[in-house]
VMD Tcl script that draws the C-alpha trace (Angstrom):
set ca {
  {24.26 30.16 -54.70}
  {25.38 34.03 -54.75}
  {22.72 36.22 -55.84}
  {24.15 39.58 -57.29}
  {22.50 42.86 -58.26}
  {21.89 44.09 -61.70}
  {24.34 46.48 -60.53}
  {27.26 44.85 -59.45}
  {26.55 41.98 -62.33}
  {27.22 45.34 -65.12}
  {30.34 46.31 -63.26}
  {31.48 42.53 -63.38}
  {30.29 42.06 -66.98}
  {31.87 45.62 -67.78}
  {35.11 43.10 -67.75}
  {34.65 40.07 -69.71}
  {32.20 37.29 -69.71}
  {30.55 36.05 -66.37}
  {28.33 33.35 -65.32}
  {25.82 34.98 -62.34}
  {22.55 35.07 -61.10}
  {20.26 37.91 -60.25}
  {16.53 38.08 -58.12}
  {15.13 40.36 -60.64}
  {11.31 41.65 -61.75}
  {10.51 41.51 -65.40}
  {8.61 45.20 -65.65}
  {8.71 45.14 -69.84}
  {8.62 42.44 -72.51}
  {8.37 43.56 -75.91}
  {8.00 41.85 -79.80}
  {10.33 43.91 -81.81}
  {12.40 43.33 -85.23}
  {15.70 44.00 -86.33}
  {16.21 46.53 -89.32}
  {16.17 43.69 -91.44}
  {12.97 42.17 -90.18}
  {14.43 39.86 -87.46}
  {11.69 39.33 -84.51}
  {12.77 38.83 -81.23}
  {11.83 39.49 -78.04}
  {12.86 42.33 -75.39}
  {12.71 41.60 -71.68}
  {13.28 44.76 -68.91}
  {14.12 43.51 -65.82}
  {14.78 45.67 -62.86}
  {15.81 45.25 -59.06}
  {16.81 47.97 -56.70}
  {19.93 48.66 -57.91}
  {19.39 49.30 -61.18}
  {17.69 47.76 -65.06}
  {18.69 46.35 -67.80}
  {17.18 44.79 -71.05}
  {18.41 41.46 -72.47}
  {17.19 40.62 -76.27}
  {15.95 36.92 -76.35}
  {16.40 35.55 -80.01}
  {13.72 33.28 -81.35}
  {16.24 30.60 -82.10}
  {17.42 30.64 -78.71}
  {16.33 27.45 -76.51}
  {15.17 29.36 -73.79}
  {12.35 31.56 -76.03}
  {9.31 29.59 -75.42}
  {9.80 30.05 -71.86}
  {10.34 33.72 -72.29}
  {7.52 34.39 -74.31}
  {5.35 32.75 -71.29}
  {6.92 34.87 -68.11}
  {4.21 37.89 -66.89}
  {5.39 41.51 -66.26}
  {5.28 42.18 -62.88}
  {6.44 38.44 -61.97}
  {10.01 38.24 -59.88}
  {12.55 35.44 -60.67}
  {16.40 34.73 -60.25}
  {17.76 34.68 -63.79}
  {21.21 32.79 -64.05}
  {22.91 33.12 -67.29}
  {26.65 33.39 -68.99}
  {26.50 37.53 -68.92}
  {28.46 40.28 -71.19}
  {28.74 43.65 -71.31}
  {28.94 45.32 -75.18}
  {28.40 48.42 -76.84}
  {24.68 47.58 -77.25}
  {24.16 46.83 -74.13}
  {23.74 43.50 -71.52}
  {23.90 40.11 -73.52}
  {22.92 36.81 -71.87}
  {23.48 33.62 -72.91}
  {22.62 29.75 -71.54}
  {19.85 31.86 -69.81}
  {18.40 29.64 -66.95}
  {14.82 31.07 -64.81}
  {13.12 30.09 -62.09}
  {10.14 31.85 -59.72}
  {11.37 33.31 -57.17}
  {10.24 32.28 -53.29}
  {7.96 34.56 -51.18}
  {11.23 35.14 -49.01}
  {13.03 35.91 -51.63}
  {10.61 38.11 -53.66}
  {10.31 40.22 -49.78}
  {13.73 40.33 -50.09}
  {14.19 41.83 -53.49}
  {11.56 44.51 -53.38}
  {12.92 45.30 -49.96}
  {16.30 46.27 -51.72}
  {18.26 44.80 -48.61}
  {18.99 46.66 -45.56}
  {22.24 48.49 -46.31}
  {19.97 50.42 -49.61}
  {17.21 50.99 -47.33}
  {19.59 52.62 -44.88}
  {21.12 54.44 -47.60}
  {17.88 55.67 -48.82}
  {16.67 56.16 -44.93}
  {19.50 58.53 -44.45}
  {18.92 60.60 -48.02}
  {15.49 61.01 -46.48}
  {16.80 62.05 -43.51}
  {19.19 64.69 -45.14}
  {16.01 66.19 -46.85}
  {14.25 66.50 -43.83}
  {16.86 68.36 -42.46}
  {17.14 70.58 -44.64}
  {13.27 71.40 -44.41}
  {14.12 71.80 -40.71}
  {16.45 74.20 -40.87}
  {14.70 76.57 -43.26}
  {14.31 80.44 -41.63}
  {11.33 81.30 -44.19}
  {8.26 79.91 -42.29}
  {6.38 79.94 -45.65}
  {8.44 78.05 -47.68}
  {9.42 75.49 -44.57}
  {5.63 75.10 -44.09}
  {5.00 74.42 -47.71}
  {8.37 71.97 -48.05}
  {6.80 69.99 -44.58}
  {3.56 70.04 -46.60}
  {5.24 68.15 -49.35}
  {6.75 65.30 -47.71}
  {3.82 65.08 -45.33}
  {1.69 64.47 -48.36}
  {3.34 62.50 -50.90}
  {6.33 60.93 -49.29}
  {5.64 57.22 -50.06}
  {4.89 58.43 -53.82}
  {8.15 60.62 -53.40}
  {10.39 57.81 -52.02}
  {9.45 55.29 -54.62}
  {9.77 57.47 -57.46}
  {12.49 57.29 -60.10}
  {14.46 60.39 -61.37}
  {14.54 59.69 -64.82}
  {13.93 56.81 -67.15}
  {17.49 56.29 -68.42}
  {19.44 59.31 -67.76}
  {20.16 59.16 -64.27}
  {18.86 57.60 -60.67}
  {16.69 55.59 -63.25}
  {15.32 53.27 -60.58}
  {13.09 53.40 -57.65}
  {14.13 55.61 -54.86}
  {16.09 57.70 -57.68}
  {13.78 60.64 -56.87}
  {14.67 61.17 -53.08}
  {18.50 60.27 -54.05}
  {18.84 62.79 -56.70}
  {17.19 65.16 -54.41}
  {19.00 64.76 -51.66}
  {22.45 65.47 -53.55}
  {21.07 68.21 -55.31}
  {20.11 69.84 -51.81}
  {23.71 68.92 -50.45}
  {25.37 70.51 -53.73}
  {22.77 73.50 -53.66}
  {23.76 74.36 -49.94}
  {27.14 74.50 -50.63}
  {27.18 76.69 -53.34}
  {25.08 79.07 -51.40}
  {27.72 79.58 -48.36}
  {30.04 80.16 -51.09}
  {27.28 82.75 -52.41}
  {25.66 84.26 -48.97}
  {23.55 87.02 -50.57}
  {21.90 83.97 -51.87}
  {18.47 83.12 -50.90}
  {19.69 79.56 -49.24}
  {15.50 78.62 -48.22}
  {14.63 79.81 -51.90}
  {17.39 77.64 -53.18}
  {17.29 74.54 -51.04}
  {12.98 74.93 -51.86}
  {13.85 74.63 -55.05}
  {15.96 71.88 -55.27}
  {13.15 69.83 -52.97}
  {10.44 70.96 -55.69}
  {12.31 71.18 -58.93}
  {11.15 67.45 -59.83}
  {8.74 66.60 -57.57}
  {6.38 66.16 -60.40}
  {8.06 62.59 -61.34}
  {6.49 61.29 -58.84}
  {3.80 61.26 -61.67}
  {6.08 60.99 -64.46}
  {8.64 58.08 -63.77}
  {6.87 56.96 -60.59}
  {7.02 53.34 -59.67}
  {4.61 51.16 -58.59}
  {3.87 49.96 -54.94}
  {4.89 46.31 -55.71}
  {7.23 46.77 -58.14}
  {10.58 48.63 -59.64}
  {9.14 49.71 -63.22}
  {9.12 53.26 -63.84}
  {5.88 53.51 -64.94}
  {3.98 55.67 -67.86}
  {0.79 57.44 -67.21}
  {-1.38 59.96 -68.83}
  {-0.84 62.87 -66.34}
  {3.15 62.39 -66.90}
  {3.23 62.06 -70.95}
  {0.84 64.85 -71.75}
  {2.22 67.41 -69.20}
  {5.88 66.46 -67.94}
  {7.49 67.30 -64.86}
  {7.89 70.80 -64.83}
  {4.27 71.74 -65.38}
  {3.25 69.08 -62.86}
  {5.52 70.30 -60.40}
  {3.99 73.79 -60.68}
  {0.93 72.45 -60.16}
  {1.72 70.94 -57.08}
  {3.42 74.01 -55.67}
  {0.13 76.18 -56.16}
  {-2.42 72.79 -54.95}
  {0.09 73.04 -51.52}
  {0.29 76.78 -51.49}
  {-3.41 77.03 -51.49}
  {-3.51 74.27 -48.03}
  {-0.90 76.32 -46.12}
  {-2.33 79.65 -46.73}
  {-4.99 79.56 -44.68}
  {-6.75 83.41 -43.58}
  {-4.80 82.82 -40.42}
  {-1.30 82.14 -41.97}
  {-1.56 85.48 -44.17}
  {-2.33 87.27 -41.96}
  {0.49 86.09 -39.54}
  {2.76 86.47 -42.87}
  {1.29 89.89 -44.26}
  {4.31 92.22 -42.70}
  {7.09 89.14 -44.29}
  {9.53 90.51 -46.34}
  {9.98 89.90 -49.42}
  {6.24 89.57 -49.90}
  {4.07 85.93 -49.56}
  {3.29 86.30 -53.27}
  {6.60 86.80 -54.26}
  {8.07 83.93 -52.69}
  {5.90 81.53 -54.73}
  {6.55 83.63 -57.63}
  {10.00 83.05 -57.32}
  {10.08 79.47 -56.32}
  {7.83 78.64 -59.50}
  {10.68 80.30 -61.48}
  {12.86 77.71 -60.34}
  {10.89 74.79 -61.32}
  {10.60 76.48 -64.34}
  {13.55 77.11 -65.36}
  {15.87 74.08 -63.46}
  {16.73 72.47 -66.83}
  {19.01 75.92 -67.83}
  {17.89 75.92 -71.85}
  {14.76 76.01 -73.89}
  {15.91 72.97 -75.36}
  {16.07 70.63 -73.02}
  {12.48 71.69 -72.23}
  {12.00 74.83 -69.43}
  {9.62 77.21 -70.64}
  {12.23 79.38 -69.77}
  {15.48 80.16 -68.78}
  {16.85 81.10 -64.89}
  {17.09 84.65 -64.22}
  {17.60 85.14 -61.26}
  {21.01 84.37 -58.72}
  {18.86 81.12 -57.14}
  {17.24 79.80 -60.41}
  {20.97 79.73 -61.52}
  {21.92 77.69 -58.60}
  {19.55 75.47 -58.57}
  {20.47 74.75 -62.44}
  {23.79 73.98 -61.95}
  {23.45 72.08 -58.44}
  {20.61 69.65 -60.50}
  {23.58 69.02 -63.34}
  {26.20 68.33 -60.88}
  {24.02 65.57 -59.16}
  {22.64 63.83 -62.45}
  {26.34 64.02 -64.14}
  {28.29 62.50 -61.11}
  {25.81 60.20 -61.41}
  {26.55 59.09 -64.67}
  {30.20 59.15 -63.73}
  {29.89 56.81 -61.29}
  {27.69 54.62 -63.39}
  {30.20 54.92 -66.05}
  {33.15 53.32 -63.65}
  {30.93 50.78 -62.86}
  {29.12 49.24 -66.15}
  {30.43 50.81 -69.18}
  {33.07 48.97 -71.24}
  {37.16 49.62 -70.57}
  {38.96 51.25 -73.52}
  {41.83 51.17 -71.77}
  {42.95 50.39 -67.65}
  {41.87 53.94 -67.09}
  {39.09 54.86 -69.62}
  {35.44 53.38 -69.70}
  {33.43 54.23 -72.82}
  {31.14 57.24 -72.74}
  {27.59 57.07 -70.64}
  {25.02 58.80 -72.23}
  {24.82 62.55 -71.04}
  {27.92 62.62 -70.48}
  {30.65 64.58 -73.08}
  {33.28 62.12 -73.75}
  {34.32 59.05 -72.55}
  {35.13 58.68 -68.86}
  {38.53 58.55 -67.46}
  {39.34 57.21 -63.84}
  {39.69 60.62 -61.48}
  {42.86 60.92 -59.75}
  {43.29 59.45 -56.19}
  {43.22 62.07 -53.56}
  {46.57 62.76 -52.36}
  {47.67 61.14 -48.86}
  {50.29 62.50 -46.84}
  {53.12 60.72 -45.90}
  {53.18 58.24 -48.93}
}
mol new
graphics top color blue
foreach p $ca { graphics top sphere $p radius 0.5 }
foreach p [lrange $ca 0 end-1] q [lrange $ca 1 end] { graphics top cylinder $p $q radius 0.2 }
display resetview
């Protein structure tokens, strides 16, 4: 039997009603009620690719054995699927346990993801690489020396965007791509400050929507819901700061211009202030040339994103229109096929 991924079973769903089968890990089940006092149950399953929730009714056949299932345990769910405005619906839902073979295989992802995510890895490494500013390249290798298996497993958001494991490094590495090419259309820039930024700017999901070792939920934790990423990412700026400058290293970077102090100044500014308004939760807002930047190259990256999870899962309204994606301002229309000479 074909096994597809959450994924490509949304996109498929997206256009009618499918019968399919997916290796998936059940990271939530919930008891909830309907406004009118309706229980049922809530299952979050997850897989590389992506999550989804399916409501289980308790009049449906298959509740007793949903009530019974474990979070954290891995199955292949095969069911008559649907895509509506409330989300995935599942009906004759089928379950078995999953093989050792085949759990390997799901948390693996498969190999074409893990090159995908190999390469995005690569890209930020790069980067790092080819920073001129020895302080902020030293604290940027200091970083993904450190936490890079907590940084590669991470998710970048909960719902919004790269909402699955390896989201963090993904969003990251498009937000560095984006970020380095507005700056060589802007070369009195600060490129280092800039592509710093980007690498830092939510580095502290590793603690907030983090996943586990063994698994694909994003989890919640104390550290992440009573300080957020912002204010954890600042903290791990100054924890790093304080390994690389050693008495040694300021004095080989007293005579730097612009000044050690500054630089991490200025680099905090961006974590800071990388969500653009108060509202959506920086302390403040950029202001400065690079804190701008990095703003817009972070928006960019989270609302292709949700463009291209738009095409691929939301309802059509029409052959060229899917319905709006959260985050996004309207519904999405198809983009318009690059032209090709000659036809």
């Amino acid at each position: 039997m074909h096994y597809d991924t959450i994924s490509q079973l949304k996109n498929t769903a997206a256009e009618g009603v499918t019968q399919g089968s997916v290796f998936v890990q059940l990271t939530q089940k919930l008891t909830k009620t309907t406004k009118t006092g309706k229980p049922y149950l809530e299952l979050v399953f997850a897989d590389a690719s992506d999550t989804m929730a399916i409501k289980v009714w308790d009049n449906a056949p298959w509740n007793a054995t949903c009530r019974a299932m474990q979070e954290g345990s891995t199955m292949a769910v095969t069911a008559n699927w649907q895509s509506s405005a409330y989300g995935m619906e599942a009906a004759e839902m089928d379950f078995r346990p999953l093989s050792a073979e085949e759990e390997e295989a799901l948390l693996s992802g498969g190999a074409e993801l893990a090159e995908r995510h190999a390469a995005d890895w690569q890209c930020i490494l790069d980067f790092v690489t080819g920073m001129q500013d020895p302080r902020l390249a030293a604290l940027c290798r200091a970083l993904a020396e450190t936490h890079e298996v907590r940084f590669r497993r991470a998710a970048a958001a909960r719902g919004m965007h790269h909402a699955r494991r390896g989201g963090l490094a993904e969003h990251t590495a498009g937000v560095m791509r984006a970020a380095a090419s507005i700056c060589a259309a802007y070369p009195h820039v600060n490129r280092d400050l800039v592509l710093a930024g980007a690498l830092f700017h939510d580095c502290g999901k590793m603690w907030e929507t983090g996943c586990p070792e063994q698994g694909f939920g994003v989890e919640f934790n104390e550290m992440g819901e009573l300080l957020g990423h912002i204010s954890i990412g600042i903290e791990i700026v100054n924890s790093l700061w304080k390994n690389i400058c050693t008495p040694e290293k300021r004095a080989e970077w007293k005579a730097l211009k612009p000044a050690t102090e500054q630089v991490r100044l200025h680099l905090l500014h961006l974590i800071a202030s990388h969500h653009g308004v108060l509202e959506y939760g920086s302390p403040v807002v950029p202001k400065t040339p690079e804190a701008l930047v990095l703003h817009h190259a972070d928006n960019i990256d989270a609302k292709m994103e949700m463009f291209r999870c738009a095409y691929e899962t939301s309802p059509a309204l029409a052959p060229t229109i899917r319905e709006r994606k959260f985050g996004l301002g309207g519904n999405a229309v198809l983009p318009l096929a690059q032209f090709v000479p000659g036809e």
